[in-house]
MDTraj code that builds the backbone (N, CA, C; nanometers):
import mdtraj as md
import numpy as np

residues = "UNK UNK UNK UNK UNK UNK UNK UNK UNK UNK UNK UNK UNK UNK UNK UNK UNK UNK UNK UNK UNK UNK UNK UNK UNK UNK UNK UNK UNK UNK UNK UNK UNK UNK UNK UNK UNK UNK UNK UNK UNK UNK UNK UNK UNK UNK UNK UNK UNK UNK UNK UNK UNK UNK UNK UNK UNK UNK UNK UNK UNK UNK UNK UNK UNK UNK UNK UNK UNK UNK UNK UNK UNK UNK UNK UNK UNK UNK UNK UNK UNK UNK UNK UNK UNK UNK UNK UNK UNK UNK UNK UNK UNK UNK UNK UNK UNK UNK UNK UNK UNK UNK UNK UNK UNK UNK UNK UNK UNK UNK UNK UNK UNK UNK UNK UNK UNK UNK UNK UNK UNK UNK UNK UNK UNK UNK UNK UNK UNK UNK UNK UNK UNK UNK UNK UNK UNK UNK UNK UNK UNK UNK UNK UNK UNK UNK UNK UNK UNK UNK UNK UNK UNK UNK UNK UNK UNK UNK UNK UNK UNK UNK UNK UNK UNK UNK UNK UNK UNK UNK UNK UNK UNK UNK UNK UNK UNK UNK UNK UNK UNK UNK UNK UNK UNK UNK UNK UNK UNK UNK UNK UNK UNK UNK UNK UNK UNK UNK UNK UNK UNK UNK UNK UNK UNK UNK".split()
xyz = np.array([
    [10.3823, 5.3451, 4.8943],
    [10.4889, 5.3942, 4.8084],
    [10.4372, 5.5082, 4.7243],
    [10.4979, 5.6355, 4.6885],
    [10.4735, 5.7491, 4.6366],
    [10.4823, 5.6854, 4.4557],
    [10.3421, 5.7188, 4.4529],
    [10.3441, 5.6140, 4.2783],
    [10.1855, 5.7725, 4.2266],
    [10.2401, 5.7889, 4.0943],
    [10.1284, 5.8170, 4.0333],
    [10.0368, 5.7719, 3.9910],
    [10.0528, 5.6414, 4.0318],
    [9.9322, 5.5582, 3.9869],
    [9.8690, 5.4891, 4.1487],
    [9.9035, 5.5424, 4.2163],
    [9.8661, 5.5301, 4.3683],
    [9.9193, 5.3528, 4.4006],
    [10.0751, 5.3079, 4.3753],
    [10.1108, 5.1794, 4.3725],
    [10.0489, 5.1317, 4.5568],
    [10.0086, 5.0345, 4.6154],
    [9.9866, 5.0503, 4.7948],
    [10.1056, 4.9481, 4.8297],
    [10.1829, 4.9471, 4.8271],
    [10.3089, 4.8774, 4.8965],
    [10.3518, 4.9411, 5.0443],
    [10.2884, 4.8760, 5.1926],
    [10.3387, 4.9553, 5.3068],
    [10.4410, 4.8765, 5.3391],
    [10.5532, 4.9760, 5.3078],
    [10.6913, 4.9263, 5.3487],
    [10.7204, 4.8849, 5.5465],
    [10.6789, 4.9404, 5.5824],
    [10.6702, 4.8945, 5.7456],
    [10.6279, 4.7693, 5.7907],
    [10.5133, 4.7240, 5.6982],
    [10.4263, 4.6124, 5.6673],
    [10.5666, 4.5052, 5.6337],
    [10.6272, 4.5348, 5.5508],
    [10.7028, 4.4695, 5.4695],
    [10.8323, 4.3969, 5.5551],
    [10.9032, 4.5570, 5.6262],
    [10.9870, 4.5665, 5.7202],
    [10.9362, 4.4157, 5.8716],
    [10.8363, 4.4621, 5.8800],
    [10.8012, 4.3492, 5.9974],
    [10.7100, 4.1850, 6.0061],
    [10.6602, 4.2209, 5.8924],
    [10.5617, 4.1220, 5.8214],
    [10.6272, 4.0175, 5.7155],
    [10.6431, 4.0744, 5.6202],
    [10.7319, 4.0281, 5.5103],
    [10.8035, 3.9023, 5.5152],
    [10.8449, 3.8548, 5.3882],
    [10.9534, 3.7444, 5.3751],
    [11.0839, 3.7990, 5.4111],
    [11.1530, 3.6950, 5.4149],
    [11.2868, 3.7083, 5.5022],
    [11.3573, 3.7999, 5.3571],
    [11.3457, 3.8264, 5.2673],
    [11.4085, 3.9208, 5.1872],
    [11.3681, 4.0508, 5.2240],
    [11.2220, 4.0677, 5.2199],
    [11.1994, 4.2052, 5.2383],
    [11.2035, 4.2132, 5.3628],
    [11.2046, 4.1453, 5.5086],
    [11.2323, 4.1933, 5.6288],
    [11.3921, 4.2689, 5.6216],
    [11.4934, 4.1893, 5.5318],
    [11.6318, 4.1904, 5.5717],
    [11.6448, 4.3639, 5.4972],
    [11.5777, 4.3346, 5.3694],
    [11.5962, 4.4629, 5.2611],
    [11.5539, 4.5836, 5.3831],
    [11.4899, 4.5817, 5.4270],
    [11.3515, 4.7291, 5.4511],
    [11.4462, 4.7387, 5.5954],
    [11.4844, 4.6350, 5.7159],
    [11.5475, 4.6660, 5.8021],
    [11.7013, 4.7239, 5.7702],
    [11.7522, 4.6947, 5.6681],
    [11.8664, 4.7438, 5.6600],
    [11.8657, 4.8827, 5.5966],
    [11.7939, 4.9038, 5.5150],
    [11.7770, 5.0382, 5.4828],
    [11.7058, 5.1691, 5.5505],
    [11.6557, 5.1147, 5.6553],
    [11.6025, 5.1523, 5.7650],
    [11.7526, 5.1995, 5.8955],
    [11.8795, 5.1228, 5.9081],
    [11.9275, 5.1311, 5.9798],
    [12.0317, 5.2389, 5.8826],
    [12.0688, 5.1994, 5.7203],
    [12.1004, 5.2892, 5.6909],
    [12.0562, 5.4346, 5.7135],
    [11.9507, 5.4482, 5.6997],
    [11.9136, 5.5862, 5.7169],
    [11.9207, 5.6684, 5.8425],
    [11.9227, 5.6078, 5.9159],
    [11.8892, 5.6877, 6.0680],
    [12.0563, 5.6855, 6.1396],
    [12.1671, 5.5533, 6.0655],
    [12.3012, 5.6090, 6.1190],
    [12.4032, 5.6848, 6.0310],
    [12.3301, 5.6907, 5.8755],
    [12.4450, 5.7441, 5.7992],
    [12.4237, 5.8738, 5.7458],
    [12.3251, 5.9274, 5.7861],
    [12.2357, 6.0805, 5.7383],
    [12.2380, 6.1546, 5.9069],
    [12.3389, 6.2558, 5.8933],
    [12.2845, 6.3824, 5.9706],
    [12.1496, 6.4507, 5.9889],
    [12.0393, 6.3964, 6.0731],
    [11.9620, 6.4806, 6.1081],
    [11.9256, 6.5781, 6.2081],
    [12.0357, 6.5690, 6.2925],
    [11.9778, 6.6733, 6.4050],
    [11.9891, 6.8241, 6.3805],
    [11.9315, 6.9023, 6.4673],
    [11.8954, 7.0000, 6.4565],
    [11.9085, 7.0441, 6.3054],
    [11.8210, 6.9992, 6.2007],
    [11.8135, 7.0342, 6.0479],
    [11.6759, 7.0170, 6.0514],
    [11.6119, 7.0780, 5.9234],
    [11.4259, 7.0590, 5.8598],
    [11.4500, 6.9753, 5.7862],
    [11.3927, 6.8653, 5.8193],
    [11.3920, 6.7283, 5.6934],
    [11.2255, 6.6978, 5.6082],
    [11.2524, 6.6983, 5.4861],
    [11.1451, 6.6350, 5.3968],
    [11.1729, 6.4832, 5.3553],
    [11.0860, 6.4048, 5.3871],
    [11.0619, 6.2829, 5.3373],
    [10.9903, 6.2764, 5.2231],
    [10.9784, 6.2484, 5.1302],
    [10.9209, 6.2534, 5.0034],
    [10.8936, 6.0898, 4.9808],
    [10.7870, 6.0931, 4.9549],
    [10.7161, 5.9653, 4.9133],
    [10.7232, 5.8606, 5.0757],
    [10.6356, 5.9411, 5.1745],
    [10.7347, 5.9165, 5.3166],
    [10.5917, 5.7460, 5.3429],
    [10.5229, 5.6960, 5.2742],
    [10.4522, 5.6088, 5.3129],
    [10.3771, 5.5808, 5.4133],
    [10.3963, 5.4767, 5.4879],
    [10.3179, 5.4535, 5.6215],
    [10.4404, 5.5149, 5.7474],
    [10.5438, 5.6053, 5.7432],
    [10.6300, 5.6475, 5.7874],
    [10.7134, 5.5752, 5.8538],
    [10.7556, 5.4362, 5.7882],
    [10.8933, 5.3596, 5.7965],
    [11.0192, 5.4360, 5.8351],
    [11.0181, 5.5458, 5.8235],
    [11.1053, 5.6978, 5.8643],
    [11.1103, 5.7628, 5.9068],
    [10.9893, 5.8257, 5.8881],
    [10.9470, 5.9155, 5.9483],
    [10.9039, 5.9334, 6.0777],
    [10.8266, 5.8028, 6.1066],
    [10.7712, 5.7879, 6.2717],
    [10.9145, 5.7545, 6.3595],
    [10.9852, 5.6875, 6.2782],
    [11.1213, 5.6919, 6.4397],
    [11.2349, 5.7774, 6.4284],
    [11.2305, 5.9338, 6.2816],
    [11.2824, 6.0399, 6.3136],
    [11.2547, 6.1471, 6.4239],
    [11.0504, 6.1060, 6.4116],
    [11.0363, 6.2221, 6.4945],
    [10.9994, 6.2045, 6.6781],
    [10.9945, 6.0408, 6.6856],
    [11.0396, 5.9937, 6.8155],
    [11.1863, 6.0440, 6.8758],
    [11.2797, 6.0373, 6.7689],
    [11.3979, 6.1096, 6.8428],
    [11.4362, 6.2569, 6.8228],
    [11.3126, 6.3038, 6.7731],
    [11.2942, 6.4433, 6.8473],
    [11.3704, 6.5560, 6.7490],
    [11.3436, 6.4751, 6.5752],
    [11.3805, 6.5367, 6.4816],
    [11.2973, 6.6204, 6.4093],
    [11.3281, 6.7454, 6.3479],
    [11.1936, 6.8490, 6.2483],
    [11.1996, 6.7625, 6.1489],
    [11.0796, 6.6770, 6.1403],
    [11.0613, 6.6188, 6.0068],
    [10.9551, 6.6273, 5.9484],
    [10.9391, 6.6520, 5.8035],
    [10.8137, 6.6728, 5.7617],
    [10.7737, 6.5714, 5.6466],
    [10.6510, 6.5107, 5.6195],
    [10.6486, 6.3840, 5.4966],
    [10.5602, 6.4169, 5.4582],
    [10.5652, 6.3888, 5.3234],
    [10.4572, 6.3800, 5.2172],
    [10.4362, 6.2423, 5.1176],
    [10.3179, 6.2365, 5.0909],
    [10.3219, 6.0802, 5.0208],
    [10.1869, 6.1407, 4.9407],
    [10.1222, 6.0452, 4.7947],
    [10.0474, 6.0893, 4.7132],
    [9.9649, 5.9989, 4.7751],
    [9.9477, 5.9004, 4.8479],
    [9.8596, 5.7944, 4.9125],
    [9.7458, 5.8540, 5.0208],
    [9.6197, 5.8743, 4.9752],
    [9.5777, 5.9403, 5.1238],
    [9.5717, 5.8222, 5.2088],
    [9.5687, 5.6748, 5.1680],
    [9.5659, 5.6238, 5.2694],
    [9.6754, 5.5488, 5.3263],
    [9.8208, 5.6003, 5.2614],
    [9.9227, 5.6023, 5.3722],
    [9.9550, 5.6779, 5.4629],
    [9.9096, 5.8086, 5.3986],
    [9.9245, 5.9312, 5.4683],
    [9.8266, 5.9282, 5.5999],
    [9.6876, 5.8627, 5.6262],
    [9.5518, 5.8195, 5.7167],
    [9.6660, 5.7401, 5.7949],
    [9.7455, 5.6135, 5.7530],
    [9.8139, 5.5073, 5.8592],
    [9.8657, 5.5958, 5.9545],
    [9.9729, 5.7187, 5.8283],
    [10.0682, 5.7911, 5.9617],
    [10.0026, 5.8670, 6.0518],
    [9.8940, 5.9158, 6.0114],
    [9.8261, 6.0068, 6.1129],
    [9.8232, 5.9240, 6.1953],
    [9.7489, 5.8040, 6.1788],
    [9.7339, 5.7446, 6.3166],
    [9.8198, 5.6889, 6.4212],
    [9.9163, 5.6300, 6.3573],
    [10.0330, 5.5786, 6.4069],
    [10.1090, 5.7262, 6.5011],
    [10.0980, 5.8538, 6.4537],
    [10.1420, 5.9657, 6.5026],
    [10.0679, 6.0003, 6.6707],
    [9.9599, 5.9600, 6.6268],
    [9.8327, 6.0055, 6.7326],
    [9.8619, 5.9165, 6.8100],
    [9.8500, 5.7999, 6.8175],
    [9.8877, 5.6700, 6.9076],
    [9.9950, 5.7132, 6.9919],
    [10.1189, 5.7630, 6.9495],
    [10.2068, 5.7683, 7.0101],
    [10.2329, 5.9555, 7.0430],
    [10.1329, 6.0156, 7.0315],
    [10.1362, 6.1265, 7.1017],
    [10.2084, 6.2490, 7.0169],
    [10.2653, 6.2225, 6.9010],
    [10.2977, 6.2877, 6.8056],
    [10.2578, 6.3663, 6.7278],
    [10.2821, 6.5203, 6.6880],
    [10.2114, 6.5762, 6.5694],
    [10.1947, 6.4973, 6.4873],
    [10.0716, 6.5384, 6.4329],
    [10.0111, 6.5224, 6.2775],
    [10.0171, 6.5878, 6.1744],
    [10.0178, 6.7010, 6.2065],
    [9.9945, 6.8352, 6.0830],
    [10.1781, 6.8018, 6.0122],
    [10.2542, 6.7073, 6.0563],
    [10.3681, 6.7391, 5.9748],
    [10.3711, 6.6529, 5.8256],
    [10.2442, 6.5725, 5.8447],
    [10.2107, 6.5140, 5.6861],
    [10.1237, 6.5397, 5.6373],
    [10.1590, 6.5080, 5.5108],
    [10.0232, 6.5757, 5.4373],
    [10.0413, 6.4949, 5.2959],
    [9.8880, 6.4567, 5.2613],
    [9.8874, 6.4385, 5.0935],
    [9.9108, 6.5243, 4.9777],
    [10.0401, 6.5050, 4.9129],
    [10.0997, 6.5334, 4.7955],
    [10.1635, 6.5149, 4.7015],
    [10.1879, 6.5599, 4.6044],
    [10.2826, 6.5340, 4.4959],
    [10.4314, 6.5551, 4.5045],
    [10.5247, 6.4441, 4.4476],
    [10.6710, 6.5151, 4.4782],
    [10.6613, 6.6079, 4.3603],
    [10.5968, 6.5757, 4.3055],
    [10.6088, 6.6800, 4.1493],
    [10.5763, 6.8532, 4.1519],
    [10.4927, 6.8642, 4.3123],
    [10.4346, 6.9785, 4.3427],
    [10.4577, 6.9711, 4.4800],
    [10.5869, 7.0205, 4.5628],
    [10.5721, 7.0107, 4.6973],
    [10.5085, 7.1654, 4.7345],
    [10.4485, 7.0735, 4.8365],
    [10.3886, 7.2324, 4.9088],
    [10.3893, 7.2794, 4.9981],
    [10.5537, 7.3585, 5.0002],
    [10.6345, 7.4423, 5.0915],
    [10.7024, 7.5220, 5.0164],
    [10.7442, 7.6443, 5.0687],
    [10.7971, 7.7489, 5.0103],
    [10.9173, 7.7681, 4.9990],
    [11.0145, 7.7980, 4.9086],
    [11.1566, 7.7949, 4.8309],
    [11.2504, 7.7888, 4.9738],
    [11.3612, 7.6801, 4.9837],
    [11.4909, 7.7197, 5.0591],
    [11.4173, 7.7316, 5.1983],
    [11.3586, 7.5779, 5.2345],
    [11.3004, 7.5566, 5.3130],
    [11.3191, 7.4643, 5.4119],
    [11.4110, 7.3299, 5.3008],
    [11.4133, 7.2246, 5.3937],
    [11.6218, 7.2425, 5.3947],
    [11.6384, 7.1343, 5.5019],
    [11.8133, 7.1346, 5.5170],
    [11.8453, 6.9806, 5.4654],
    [11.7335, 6.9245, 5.4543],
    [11.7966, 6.7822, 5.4496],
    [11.6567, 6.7154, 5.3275],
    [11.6475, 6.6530, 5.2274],
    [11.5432, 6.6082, 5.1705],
    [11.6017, 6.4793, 5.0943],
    [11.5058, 6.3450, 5.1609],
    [11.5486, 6.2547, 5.1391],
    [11.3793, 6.2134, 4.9846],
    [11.4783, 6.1405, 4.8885],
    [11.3890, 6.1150, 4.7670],
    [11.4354, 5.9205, 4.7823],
    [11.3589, 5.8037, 4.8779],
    [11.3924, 5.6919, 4.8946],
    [11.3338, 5.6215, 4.7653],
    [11.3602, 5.6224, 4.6535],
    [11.2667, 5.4884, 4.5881],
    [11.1541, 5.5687, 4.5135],
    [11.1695, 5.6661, 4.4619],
    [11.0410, 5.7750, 4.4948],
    [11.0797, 5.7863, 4.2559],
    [11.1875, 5.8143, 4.2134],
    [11.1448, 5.8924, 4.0889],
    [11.1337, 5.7327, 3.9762],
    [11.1148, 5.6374, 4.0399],
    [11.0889, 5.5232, 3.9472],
    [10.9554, 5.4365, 3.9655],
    [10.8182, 5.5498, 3.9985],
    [10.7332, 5.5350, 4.0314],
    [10.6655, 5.6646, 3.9780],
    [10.7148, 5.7095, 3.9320],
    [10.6266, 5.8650, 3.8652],
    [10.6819, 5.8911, 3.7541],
    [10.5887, 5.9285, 3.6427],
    [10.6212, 5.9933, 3.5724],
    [10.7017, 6.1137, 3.5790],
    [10.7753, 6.1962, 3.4803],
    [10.8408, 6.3213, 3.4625],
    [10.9011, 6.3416, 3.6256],
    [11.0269, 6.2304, 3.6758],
    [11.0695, 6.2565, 3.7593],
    [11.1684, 6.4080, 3.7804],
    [11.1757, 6.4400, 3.6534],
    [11.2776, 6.5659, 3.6178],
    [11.1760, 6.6906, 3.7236],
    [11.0427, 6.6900, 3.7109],
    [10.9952, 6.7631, 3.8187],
    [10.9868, 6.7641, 3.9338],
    [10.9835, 6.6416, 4.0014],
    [11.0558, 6.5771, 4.1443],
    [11.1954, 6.6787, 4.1838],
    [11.2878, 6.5881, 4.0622],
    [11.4125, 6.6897, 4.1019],
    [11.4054, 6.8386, 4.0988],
    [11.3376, 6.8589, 4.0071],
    [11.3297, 7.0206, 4.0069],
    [11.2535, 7.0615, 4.1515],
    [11.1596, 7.0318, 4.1956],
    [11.1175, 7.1077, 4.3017],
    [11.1837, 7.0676, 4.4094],
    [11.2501, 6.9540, 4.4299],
    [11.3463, 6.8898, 4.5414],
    [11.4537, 7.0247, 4.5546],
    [11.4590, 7.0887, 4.4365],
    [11.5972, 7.1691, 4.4240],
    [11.5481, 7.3035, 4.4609],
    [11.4332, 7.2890, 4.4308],
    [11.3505, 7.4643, 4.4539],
    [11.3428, 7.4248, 4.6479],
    [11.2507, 7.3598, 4.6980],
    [11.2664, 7.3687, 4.8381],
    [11.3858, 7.3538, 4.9470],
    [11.4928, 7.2693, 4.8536],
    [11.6150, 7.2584, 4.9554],
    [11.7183, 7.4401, 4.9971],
    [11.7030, 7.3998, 5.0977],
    [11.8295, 7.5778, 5.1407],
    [11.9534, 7.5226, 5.0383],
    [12.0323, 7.6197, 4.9922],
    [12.1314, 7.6291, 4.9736],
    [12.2299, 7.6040, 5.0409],
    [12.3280, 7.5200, 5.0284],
    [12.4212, 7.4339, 5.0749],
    [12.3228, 7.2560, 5.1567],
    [12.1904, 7.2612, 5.1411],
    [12.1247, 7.1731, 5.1986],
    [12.1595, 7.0343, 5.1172],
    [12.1454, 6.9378, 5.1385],
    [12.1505, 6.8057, 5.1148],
    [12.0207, 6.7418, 5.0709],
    [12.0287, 6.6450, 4.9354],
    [11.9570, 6.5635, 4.8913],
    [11.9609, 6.4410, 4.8268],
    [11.9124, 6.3489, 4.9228],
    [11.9764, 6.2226, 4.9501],
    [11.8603, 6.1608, 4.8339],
    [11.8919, 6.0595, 4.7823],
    [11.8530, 5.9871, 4.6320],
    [11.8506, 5.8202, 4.6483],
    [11.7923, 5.7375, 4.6224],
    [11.8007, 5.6366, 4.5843],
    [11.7188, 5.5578, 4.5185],
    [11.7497, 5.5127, 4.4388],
    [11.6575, 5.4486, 4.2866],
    [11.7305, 5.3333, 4.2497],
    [11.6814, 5.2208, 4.1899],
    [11.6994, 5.1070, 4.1560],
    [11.8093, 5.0876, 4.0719],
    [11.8755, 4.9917, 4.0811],
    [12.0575, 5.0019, 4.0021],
    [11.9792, 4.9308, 3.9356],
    [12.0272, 4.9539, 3.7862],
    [11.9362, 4.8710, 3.6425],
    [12.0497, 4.7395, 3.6341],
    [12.1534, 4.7719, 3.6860],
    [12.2938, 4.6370, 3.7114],
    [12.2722, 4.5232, 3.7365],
    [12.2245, 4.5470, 3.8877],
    [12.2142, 4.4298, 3.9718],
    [12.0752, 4.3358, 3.9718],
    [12.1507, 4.2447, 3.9589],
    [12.1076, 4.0865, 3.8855],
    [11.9150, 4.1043, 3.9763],
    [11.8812, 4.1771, 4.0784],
    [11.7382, 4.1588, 4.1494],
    [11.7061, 4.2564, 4.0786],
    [11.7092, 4.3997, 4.0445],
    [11.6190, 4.4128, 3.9477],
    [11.6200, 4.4349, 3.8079],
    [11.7580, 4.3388, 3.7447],
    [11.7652, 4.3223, 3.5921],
    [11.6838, 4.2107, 3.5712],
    [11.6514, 4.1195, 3.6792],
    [11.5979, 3.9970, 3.6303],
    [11.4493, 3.9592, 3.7245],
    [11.3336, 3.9920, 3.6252],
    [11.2130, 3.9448, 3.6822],
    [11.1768, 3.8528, 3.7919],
    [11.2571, 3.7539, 3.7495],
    [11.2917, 3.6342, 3.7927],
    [11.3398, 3.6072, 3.9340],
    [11.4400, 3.6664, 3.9759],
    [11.5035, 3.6532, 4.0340],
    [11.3988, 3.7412, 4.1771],
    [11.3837, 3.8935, 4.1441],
    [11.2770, 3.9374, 4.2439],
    [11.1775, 3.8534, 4.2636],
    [11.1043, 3.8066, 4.2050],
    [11.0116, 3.6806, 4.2103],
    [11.0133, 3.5459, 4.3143],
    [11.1426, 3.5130, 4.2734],
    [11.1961, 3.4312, 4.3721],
    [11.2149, 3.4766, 4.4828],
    [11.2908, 3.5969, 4.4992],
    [11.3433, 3.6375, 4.6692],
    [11.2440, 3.6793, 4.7288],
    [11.1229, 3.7611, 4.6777],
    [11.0117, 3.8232, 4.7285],
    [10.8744, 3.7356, 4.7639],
    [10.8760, 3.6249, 4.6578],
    [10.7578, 3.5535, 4.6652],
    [10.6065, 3.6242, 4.5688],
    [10.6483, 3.7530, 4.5560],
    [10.5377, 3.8639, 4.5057],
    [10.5025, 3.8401, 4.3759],
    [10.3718, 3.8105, 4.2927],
    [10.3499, 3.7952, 4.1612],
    [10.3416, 3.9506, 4.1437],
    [10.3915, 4.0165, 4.2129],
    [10.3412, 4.2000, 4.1125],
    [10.4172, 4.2628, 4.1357],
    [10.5376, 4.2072, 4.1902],
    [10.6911, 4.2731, 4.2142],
    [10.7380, 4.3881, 4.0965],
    [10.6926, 4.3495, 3.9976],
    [10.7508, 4.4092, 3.8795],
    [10.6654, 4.5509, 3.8550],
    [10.5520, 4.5516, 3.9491],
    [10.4886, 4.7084, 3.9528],
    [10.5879, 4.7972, 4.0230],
    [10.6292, 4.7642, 4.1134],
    [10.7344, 4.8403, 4.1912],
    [10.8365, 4.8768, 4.1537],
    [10.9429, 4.8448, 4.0572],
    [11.0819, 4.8128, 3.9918],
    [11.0390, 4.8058, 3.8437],
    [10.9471, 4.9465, 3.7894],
    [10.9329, 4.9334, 3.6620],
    [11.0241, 5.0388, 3.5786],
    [11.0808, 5.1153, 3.6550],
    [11.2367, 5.2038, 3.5758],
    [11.3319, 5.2202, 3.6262],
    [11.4333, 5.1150, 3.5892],
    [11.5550, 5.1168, 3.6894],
    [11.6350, 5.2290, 3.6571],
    [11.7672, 5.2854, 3.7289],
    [11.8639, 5.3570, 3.7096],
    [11.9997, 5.3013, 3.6631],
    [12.0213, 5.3846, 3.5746],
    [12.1838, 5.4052, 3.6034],
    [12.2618, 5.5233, 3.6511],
    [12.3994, 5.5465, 3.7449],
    [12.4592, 5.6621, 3.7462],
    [12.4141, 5.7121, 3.6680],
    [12.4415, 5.7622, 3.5599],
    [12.4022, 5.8100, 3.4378],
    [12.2879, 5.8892, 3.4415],
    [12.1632, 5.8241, 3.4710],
    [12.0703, 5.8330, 3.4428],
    [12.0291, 5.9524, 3.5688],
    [12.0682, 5.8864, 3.6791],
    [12.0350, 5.9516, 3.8202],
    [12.0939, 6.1168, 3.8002],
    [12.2217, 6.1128, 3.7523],
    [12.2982, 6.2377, 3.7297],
    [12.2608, 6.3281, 3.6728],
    [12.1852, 6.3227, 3.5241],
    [12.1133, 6.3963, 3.4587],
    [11.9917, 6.4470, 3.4935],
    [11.9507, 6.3880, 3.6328],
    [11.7754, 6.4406, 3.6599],
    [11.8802, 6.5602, 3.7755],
    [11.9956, 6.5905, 3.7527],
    [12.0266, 6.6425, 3.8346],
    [12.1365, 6.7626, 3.7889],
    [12.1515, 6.7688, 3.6555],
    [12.2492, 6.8112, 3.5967],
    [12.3229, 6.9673, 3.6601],
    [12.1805, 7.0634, 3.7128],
    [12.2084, 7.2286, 3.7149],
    [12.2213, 7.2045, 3.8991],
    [12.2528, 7.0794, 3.9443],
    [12.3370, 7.0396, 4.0904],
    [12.4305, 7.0563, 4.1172],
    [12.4796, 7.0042, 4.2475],
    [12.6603, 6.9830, 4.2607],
    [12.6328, 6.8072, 4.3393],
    [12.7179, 6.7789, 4.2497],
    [12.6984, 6.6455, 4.2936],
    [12.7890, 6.6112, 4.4101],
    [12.7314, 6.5715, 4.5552],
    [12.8346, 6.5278, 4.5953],
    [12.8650, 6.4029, 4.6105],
    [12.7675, 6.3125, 4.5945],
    [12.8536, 6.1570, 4.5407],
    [12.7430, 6.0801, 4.4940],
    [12.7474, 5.9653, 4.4125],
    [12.6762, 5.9319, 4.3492],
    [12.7293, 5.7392, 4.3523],
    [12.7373, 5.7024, 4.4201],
    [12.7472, 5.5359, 4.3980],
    [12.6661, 5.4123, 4.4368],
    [12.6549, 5.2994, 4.5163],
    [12.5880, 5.1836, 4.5364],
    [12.5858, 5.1803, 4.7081],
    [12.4845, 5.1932, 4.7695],
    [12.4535, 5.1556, 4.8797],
    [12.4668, 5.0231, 4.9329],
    [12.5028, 4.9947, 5.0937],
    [12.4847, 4.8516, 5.1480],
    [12.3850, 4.7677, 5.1342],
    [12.2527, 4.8334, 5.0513],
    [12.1792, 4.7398, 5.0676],
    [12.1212, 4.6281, 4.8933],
    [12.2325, 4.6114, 4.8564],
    [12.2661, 4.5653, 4.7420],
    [12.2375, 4.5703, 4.5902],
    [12.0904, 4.6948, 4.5610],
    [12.0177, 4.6788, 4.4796],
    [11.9861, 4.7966, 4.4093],
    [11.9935, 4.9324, 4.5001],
    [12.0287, 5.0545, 4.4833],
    [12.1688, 5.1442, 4.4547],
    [12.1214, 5.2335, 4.4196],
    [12.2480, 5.3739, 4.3449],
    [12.1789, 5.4379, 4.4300],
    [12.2867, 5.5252, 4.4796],
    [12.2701, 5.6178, 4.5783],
    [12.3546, 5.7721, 4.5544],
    [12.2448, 5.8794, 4.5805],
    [12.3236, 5.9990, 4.5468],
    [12.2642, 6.0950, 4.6436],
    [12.3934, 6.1793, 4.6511],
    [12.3754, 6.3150, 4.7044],
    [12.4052, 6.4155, 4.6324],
    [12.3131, 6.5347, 4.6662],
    [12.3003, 6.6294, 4.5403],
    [12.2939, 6.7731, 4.6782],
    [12.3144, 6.8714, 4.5972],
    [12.3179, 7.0017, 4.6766],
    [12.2489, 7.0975, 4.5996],
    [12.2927, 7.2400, 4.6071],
    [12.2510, 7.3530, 4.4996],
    [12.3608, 7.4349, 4.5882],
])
top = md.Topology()
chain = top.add_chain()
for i, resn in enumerate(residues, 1):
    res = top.add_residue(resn, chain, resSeq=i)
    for name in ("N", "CA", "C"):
        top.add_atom(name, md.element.get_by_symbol(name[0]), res)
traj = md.Trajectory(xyz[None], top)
């Protein structure tokens, strides 16, 4: 997970390994992504892209995708996982969302999964999310609903996850509100609650 404090949560791990919460969570948001996001023929950035839970079965179907994660050793999994299956490598790389490093009006599609409630001064996230996206490009958002009862209540993640350190992960939730303002000099094009019960979800443009 893309954490300034280098959090190691491999969501793929999670997706296939995991308790029956996080298998159900990580597979469904997984299926969200790949049927409800336009990627073909577009340049996609993954931001905070992990052990490439995303990334590796965008670019199996033969999508421009590019990821970055602050983890060198999530970023080491994807290499390998890339190589195994015959795939470029050079399309990840260790970095900051706070400092992407690609050049202005670059990408068409930039997905931010879980990514600005794990870093400090996410307002720079958004800002450079906004500096690399093309104009009229899309930027897909999702961050923790501060609402819903799994991550208003310690407790309750605890229970569904089994995890005593759950609460490293889910340490600044959102509200609309909150999400909107890291986004203010945007055009919002929608901003509400995803299928997978626990997240706010937004799309943003320039």
């Amino acid at each position: 997970m893309h954490s300034s404090d280098g959090f190691d949560y491999d969501l793929n791990a999670a997706r296939l390994n995991g308790n029956i919460f996080e298998r159900i969570f990580h597979n469904r948001r997984l299926k969200f992504w790949l049927s409800g996001v336009e990627f073909k023929n577009k340049k996609i950035l993954d931001v905070g892209c992990n052990t490439g839970i995303l990334l590796v079965p965008l670019l199996e179907r033969g999508i421009d995708v590019y990821g970055i994660d602050i983890s060198k050793g999530d970023i080491a999994k994807v290499k390998e996982k890339l190589k195994d299956k015959g795939l470029p490598t050079e399309c990840v790389k260790v970095a900051d969302a706070r400092k992407i490093p690609y050049p202005d009006n670059f990408f068409d599609v930039i997905i931010l999964s879980d990514i600005f409630e794990h870093i400090s001064s996410p307002e720079k996230a958004a800002k450079e999310a906004t500096r690399v996206i093309k104009p009229g490009g899309k930027i897909y958002v999702t961050v923790p609903n501060s609402w819903h009862p799994v991550v208003r209540y310690p407790w309750v993640r605890k229970l569904l996850t089994g995890r005593k350190d759950v609460d490293e992960h889910l340490d600044v939730p959102y509200s609309k509100q909150k999400l909107i303002k890291l986004f203010l000099k945007n055009k919002i094009l929608k901003v509400g609650t995803t299928g997978f019960w626990s997240e706010i979800f937004g799309v943003f443009t320039k």
